[in-house]
N, C-alpha and C positions, 0 to 999 in steps of 0.2 A: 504493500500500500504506500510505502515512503516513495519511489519511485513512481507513482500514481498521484501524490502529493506533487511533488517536484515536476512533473511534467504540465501539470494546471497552469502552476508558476510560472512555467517557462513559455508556456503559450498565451500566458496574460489575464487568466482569470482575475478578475475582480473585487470577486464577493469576500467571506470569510468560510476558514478550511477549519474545522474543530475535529481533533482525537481525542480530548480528554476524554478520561473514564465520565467526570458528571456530564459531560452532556448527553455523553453517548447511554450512557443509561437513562437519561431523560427522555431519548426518542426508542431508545427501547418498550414503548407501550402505547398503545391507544388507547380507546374506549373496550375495547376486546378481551376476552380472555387469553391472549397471548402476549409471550413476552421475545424479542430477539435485539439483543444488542447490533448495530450496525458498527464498522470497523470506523466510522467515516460520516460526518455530518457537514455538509456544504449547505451555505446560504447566499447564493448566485445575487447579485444584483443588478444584471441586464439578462435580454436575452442573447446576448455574445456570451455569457457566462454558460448558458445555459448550451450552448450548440459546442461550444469549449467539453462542457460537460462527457454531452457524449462522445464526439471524436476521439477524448483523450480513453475513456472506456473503450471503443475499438480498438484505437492504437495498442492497449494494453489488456487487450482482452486474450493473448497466449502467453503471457506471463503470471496473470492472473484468470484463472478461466473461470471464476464464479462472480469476477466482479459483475455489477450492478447497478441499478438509478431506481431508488422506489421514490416518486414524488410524493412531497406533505405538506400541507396549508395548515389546519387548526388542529388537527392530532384525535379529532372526536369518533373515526372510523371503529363502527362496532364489529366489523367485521375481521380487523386484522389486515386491512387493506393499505395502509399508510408505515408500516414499519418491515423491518430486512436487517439482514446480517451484515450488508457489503454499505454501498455508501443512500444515507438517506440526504432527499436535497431539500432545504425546507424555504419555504417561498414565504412565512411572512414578516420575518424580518426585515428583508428591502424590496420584493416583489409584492410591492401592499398598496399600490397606488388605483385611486379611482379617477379615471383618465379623461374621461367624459359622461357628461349626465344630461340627455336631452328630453323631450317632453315623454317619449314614448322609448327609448333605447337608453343603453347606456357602455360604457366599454369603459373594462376595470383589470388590475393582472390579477392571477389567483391568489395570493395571500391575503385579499381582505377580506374583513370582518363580514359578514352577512348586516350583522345588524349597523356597522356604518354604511354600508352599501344601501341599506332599506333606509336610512335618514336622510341619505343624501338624492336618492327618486323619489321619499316622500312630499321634499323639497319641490320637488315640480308635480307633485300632486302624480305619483305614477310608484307600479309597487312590482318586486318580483315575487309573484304569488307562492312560489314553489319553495319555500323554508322549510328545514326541517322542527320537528320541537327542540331541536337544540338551539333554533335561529339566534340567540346568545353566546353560543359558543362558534359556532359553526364557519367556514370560510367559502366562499364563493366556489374557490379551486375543489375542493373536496365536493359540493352539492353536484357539479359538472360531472365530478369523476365519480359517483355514485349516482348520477343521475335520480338527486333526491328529488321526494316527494312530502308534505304534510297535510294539517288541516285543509287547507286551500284547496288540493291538487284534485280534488271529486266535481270542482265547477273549474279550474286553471288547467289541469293536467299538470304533467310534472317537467323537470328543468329542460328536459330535451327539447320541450316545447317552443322555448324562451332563450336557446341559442341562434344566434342569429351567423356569427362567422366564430371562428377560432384560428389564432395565430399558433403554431403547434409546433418542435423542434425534433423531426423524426429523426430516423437511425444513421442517414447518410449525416449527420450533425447541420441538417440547413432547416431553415424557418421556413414554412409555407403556410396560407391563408386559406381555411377550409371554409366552405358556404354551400348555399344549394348551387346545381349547375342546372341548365336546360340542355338541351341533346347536342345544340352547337356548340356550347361551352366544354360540354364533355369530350367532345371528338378532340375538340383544340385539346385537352390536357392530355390525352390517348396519343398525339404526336408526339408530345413532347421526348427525346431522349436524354431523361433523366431520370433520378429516382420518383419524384412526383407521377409522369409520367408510366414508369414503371407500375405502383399501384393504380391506379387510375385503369390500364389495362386489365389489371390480375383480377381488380375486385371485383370491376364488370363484367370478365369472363364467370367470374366464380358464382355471382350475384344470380346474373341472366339466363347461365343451364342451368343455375338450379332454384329459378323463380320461382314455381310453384311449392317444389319442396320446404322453400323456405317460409314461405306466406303461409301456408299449412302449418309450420310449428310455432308461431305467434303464439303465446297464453291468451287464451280467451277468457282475461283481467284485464280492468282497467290498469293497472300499476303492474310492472315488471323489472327490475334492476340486475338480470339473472344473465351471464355468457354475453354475446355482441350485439348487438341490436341491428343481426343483418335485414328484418323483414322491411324496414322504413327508411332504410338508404335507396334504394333504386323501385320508382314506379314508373312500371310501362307505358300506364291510361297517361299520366301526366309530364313522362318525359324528363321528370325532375330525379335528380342523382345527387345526396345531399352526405358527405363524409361525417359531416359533426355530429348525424346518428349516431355514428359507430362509437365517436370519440365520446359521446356521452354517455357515460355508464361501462366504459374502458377500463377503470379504476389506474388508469397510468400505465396501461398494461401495453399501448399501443406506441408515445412518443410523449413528449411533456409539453403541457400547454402554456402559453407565454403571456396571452392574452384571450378575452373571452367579450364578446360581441352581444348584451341580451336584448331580445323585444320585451317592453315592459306592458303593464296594464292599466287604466284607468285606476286608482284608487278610491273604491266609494266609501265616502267618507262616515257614514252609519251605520249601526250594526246591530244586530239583535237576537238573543238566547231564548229558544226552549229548551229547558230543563226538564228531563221528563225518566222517572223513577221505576222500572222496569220490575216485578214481584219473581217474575220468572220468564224463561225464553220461549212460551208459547205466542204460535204467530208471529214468529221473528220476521220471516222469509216476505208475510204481506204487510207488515209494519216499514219495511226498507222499501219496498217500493213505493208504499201510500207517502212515505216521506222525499225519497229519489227522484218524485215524479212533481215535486213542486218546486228541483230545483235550487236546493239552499245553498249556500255557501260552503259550509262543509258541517259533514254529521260524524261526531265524535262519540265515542264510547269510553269507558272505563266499567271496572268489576269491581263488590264489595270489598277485596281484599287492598285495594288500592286506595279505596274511601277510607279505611280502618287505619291503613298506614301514616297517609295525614293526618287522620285525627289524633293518631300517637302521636307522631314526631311534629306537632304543627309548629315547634318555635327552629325549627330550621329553614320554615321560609322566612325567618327574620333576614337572615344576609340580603334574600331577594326583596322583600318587601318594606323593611326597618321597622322600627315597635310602632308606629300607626299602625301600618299596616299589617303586622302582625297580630294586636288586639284586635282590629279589623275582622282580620280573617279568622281570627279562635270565636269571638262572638257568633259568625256567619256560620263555623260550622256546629253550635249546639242543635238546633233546630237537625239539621244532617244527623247527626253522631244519636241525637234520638232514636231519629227513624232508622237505624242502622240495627241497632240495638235489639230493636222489635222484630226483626229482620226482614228489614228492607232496605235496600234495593238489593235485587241480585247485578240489576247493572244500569250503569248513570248513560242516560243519550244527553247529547249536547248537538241541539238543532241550532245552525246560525243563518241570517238570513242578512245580507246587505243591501243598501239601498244610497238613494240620493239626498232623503231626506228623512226624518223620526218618522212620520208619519206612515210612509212606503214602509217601513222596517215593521213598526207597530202591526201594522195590517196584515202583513207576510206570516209574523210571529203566529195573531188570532188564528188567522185561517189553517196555518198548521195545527194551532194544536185544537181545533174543532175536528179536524179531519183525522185526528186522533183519537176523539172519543170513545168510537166501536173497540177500541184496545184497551178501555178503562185503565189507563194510567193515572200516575199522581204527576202532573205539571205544574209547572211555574213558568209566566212570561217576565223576561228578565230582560230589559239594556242597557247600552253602555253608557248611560246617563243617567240610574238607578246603582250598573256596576258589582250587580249582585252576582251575577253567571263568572264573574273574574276569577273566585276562588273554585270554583271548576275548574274553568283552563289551567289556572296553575297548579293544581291538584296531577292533571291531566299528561302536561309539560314536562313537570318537574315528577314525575314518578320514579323513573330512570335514576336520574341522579340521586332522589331522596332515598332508594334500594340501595345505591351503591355506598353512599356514606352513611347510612345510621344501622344495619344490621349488622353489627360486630364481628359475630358469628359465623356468618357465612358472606358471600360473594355475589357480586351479580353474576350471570351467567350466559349471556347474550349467545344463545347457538337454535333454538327457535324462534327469534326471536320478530320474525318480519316477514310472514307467510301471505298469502292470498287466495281470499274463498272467494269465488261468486258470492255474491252477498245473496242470494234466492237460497244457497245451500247453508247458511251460518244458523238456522234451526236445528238442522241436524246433526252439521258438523261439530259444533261449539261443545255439547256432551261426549262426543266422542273422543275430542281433545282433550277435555277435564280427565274422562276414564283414565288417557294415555299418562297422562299430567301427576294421576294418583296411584297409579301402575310403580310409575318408579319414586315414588317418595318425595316430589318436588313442590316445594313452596314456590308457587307462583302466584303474580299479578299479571291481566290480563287489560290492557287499554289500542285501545290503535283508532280505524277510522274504517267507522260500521260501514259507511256510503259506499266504501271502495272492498268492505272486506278484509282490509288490511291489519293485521292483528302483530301486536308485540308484546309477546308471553316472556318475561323475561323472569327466569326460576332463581331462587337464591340455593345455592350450593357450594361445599368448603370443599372445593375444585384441586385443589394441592390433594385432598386426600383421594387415594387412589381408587379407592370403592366409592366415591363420587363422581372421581373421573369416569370411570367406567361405564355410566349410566349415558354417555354423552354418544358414541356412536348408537346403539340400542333404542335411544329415544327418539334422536333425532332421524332413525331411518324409520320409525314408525311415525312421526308426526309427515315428514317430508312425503310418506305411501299416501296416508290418507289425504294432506292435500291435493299432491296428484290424482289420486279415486276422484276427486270432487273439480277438477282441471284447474287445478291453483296453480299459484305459482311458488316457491320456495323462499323466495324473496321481492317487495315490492318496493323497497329505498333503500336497503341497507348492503345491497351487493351481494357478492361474491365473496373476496375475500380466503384467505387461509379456512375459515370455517364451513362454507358453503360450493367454494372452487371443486371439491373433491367429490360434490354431489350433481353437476351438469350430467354427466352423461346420464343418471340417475333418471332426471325431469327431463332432456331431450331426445334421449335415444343413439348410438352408435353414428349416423349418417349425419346428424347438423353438430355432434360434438365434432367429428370430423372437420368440417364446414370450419367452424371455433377455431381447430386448430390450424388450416390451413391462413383466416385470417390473421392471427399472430406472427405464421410465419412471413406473409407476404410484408406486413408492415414491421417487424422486428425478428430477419433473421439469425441474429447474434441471442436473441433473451436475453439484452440488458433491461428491460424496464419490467422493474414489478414484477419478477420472477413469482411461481406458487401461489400464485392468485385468482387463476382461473384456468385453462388450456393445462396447464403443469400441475396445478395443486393435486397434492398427495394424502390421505388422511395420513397416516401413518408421521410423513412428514410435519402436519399439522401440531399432532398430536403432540410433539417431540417437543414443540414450542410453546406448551402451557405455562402459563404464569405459576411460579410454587410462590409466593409473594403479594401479596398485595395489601 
């Protein structure tokens, strides 16, 4: 690696080269249950740093034949998707600038924050819908490269939506500008003799024989962040051939991105919560659609066991909310922690409805929850100028992190955590999951985003011990069967990753992992980027890399 140090230098990198032990332990982890020290933590601050980057990896890739580039922005990857043995490059130190911000786009490089990027288009009245519940923690570059999705994404869709170009640093070490092309556009880059060029032919060979095959293995879910996203780079009807599909939801696995181009959204400036108390899961199936069908902005869920968690630990949303807001919220949830008690709910919906004015909001609210009645629920009409439905969402939000810091005992354990049912099948499904869920002894909470089906189960377990560990393949290949039984998906934001890489051919079959891996090859035939994260991952390999620590 000294010799791989020295030659940055000598070609003129820029940015800062770190070995120590602390840092490199510091990128040793995500939000995941894994752990892997990298040899090598670079903080590029152009994109000549970044094409430096890779060259000098080719150059020195038979000296070193494991070296690597895993890219990282905010480190929140639950999947294992942002950390490597070899060298990690982290963008938001000086790749953190937002570049431009206009009425409806904006262009920013990946290391910034989510939520200075949503301050600064809230400024012109324009919002990237597509956050995850971490939008506090979370970086631009990472949402790209997981092709997340949140609350929003059931009326917005998700990031891929809201790419508009990407500046990219592939394996030949050169920058090109990815966007949609039309057929003439395409042809031109099919001429070209160079490495652009090069893919531009292969993918379109690859895409076009095997068109139907590919459009056939879509997940029939609205949400998908699972293998390459070959179905929606090339359509025939419209002639349009658009790369930044692939690259979104890549997890860094294809080139590194330098820059990122988004179409934004009107921001409606109102908003408004049904709160509605669910005694048990019967009629789930015509409950989501009598609600799907009106349209809301996004319909959220949570389970008892997540209610019960806030209610314990409520003085650790003081960080997030400080002592108003904290008595605030212990007041608001007596009323709750009551009816919990008596046992109820088995599960919290969060119906929101946006609008242009209180009024529009108000009405939207009614009319849902009239059209709710044949369900005989306990409701509440809530807005965000009463401000009551608040301690939901952060209830909601803040799950995750509220698991990971206050159960001492055991661990989060992020390895089901981000599945997808048709929502028509979450009646049937949802007990069968519980069965699975108490099969192996796991304490879990269950919240995600009913509208989409999108579920994150995330089980607490003391993961270092080995008869815990254990339970992790076993489980996860019977939760992962039954979502497939039911056409799910294995994952709909949270990627691939060390945990979920090892299960593609699992949910697609032999011929499109195939597909997988021939794209890889075309656009990274060295596997310097993001090794074991999808096309490569290994469970065995996987497994190797649990956190005993945390």
């Amino acid at each position: 690696m000294h010799r791989f140090i020295e030659l940055l230098k000598q070609r003129g990198f820029e940015g800062d080269i770190d070995s120590s032990k602390q840092t490199r332990e510091f990128y040793s982890h995500d939000a995941s249950l894994f752990e892997m020290v990298p040899e090598l933590v670079v903080f590029p601050k152009t994109t000549k740093d970044l094409q430096e980057l890779v060259i000098c990896t080719h150059l020195s890739k038979k000296e070193i034949p494991n070296l690597s580039l895993t890219a990282r922005s905010a480190g929140t990857c639950m999947s294992g998707g942002a950390i490597n043995d070899s060298v990690v490059v982290d963008f938001m130190r000086y790749m953190n600038k937002i570049e431009d911000v206009l009425d409806l786009s904006a262009r920013a490089q990946p290391g910034v924050f989510y939520r200075d990027f949503e301050k600064a288009t809230l400024a012109k009245g324009a919002l990237l819908p597509t956050f995850p519940a971490s939008r506090e923690l979370a970086a631009i570059g990472g949402m790209v490269a997981n092709n997340a999705g949140g609350e929003k994404s059931l009326q917005y869709g998700k990031t891929e939506d809201y790419v508009d170009k990407l500046s990219v640093v592939l394996s030949d070490g050169q920058t090109y500008e990815l966007k949609a092309l039309n057929k003439q556009e395409l042809e031109a880059k099919k001429t070209q003799n160079n490495f652009e060029g090069q893919i531009y032919n292969q993918m379109f060979d690859l895409l076009d024989k095997n068109y139907e095959k590919i459009k056939a293995a879509k997940p029939h879910v609205t949400k998908n962040s699972t293998g390459y996203n070959l179905w929606d780079v090339w359509n025939r009807e419209t002639g349009i051939f658009d790369l930044t599909k692939i690259f979104s939801g890549s997890q860094g696995t294809l080139g590194l991105i330098s820059d990122i181009n988004f179409r934004l959204v009107h921001d409606k400036p109102y908003s408004g919560v049904l709160v509605c108390f669910m005694k048990n899961l019967d009629g789930l199936g015509e409950l989501i659609n009598t609600v799907t069908a009106r349209k809301p902005a996004s319909f959220e869920a949570f389970d008892n066991h997540t209610l019960m968690l806030a209610i314990k630990f409520f003085p650790y949303f003081r960080k997030t909310l400080g002592w108003g807001g904290l008595v605030k919220l212990g007041f608001q949830l007596l009323p709750d922690a009551f009816l919990l008690f008596r046992g109820i709910p088995k599960m919290v919906l969060l119906i929101e409805f946006t609008g242009e004015t209180p009024q529009e909001v108000k009405q939207k609210v009614h009319e849902m929850k009239l059209a709710l009645q044949p369900f005989k629920l306990e409701a509440t009409e809530e807005d965000d100028t009463e401000a009551k439905a608040w301690k939901f969402r952060i209830m909601r939000r803040e799950s995750f992190n509220l698991l990971r810091k206050k159960v001492k005992d055991k661990h989060t354990a992020p390895f089901i955590d981000d599945f997808v049912v048709p929502p028509l099948h979450l009646a049937e499904f949802l007990p069968k999951l519980q069965a699975i869920i108490k099969k192996y002894s796991l304490l879990a909470t269950i919240a995600g985003h009913m509208g989409d089906g999108n579920f994150h189960v995330i089980p607490l377990m003391k993961i270092e011990d080995p008869r815990e560990r254990a339970k992790l393949a076993p489980a996860m290949r019977e939760v992962n069967e039954l979502v497939l039984s039911y056409g799910g998906s294995i994952s709909g934001e949270h990627n691939d990753g060390l945990i979920r890489g090892p299960w593609l051919k699992q949910m697609y079959g032999e011929e499109i992992f195939e597909l997988f891996k021939q794209t890889k090859r075309i656009f990274d035939p060295e596997n310097i980027f993001n090794p074991h994260k999808k096309t490569d991952a290994d469970w065995d390999y996987s497994m190797s890399h649990i956190r005993q620590h945390f």
